[in-house]
N, C-alpha and C positions, 0 to 999 in steps of 0.2 A: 502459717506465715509468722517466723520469730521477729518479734520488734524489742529488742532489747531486752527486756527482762519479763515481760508479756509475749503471748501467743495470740493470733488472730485464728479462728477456724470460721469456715465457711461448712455448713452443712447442704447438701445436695441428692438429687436421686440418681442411680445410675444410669438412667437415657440422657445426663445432661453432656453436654459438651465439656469436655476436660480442660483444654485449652481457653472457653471461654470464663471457664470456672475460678483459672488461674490467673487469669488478663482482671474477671473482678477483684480476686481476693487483694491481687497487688496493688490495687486502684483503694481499697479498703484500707489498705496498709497507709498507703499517703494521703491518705483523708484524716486516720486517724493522727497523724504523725503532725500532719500541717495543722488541725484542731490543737493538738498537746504544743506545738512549735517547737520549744525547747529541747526534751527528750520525752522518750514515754514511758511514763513509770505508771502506776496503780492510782496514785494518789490524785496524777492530772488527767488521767484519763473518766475520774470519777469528776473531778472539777470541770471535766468540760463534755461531761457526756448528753447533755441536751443538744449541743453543735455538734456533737459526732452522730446522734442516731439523727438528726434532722440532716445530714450531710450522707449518712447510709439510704433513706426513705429518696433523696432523689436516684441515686444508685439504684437503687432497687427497688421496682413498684410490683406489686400484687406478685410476687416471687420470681418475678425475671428480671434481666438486668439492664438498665436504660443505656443507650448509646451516648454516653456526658465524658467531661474530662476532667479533669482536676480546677483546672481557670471556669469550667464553665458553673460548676458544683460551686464554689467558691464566689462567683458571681451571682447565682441562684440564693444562697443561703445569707449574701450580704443585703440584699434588697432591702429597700427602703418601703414600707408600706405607707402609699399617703394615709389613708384612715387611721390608722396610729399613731400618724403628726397630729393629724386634725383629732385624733379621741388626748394626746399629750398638748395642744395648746389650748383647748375645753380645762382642762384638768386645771392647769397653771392658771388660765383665767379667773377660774373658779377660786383657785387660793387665794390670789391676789387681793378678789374681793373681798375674802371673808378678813384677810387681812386688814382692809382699807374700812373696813365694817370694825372692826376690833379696835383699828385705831381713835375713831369719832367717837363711841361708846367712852373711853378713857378719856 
């Protein structure tokens, strides 16, 4: 699949289905495309290749291909993890103090 100045290949076995094969690769293509936003060139595809293969892994689990869409990928990948609020407002708290610690000592 040509994206501009980049190629996309999908490798596969010959019992797969060709039609589903193509229905992924093009769902790849706008995954990648919507991760890069702008165009896709080498340079953003390297800058943003953590959100493209986290954006391929829902696409694609244990080597078949999930029934998802673009909105729903996209919705998946933007998640908000509370534990990560909660391990990010620990963190912050913890500065604050050592802050507030720093300042008395002075």
């Amino acid at each position: 699949q040509p994206m501009e100045s980049l190629h996309l290949i999908l490798v596969t076995n010959k019992a797969s289905n060709i039609l589903e094969d193509l229905e992924t690769l093009r769902l790849l293509a706008k995954v990648v495309q919507d991760c890069c936003q702008i165009q896709v060139n080498e340079e953003l595809v390297l800058k943003n290749a953590f959100d493209i293969v986290f954006a391929f892994d829902e696409v694609i689990s244990f080597g078949h291909r999930e029934s998802v869409t673009l909105s729903q990928i996209k919705t998946y990948t933007e998640m908000d993890s509370h534990e990560e609020k909660l391990h990010q407002m620990i963190e912050q708290s913890k500065i604050n103090e050592a802050r507030e610690t720093a300042k008395k000592k002075q």
